[in-house]
C-alpha positions in Angstrom: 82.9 106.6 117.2 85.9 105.1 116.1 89.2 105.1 118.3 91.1 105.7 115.0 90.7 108.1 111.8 93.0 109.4 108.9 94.2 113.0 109.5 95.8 114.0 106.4 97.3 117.6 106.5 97.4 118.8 102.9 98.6 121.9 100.5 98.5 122.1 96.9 97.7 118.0 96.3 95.1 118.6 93.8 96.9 115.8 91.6 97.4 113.5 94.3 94.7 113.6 96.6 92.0 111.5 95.2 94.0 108.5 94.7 95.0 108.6 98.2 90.9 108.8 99.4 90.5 106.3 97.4 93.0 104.0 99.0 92.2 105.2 102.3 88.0 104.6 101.8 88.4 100.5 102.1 89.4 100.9 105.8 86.2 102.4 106.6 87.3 105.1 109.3 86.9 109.1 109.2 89.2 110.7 107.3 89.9 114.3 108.2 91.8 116.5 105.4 93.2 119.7 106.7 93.6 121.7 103.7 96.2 124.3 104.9 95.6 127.4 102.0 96.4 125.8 98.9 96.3 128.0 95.7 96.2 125.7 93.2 92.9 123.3 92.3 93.2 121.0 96.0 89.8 123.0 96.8 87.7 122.6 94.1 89.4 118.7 94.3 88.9 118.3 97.4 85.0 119.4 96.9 84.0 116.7 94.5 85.7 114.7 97.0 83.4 115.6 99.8 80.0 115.5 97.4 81.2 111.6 96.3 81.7 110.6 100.0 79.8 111.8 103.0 82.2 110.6 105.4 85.2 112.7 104.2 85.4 115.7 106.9 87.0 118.8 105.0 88.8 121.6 107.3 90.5 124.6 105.5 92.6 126.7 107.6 92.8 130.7 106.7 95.8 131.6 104.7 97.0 133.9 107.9 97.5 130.8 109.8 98.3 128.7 107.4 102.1 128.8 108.8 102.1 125.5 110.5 99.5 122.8 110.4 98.1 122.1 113.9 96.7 118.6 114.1 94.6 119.7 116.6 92.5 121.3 114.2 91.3 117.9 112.6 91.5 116.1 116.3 89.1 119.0 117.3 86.6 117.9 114.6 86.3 114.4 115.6 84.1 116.2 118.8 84.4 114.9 122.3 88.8 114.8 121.6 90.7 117.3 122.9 94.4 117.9 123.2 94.8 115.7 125.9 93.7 113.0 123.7 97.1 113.8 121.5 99.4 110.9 121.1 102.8 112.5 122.9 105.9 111.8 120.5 109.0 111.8 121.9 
């Protein structure tokens, strides 16, 4: 497994979102979209996405917690990470 991925929190990027895959995709590491309860077209988007390339990990959060975007969430995903494995920003 990779020390390093692409965690991209996202809401309503329909328009956007492909073209940043696509520019992510050369690097070759996961990339982790947290889709945090867009209304627009980002799930349907994001969908073809995931059928194009198998290595794209989709999370949608519920639109009840949708309040904040927890990176956790997509560090969880990765499995054998936990929070301790959390960069600390100061």
């Amino acid at each position: 497994m990779s020390q390093y991925c692409f965690l991209i929190p996202i809401y309503n990027h329909d328009k956007t979102i492909t073209a940043t895959v696509e520019r992510l995709l050369p690097y070759e590491l996961p990339i982790i979209i947290v889709d945090d309860g867009s209304n627009d077209h980002t799930k349907a988007v994001l969908a073809t996405l995931a059928e194009e390339h198998k290595s794209l990990v989709l999370l949608h959060t519920l639109p009840e917690n949708s309040s904040d975007f927890d990176p956790r969430l997509g560090i969880r995903s990765l499995g054998g990470w936990g929070p301790g494995n959390l960069p600390e920003i100061r």
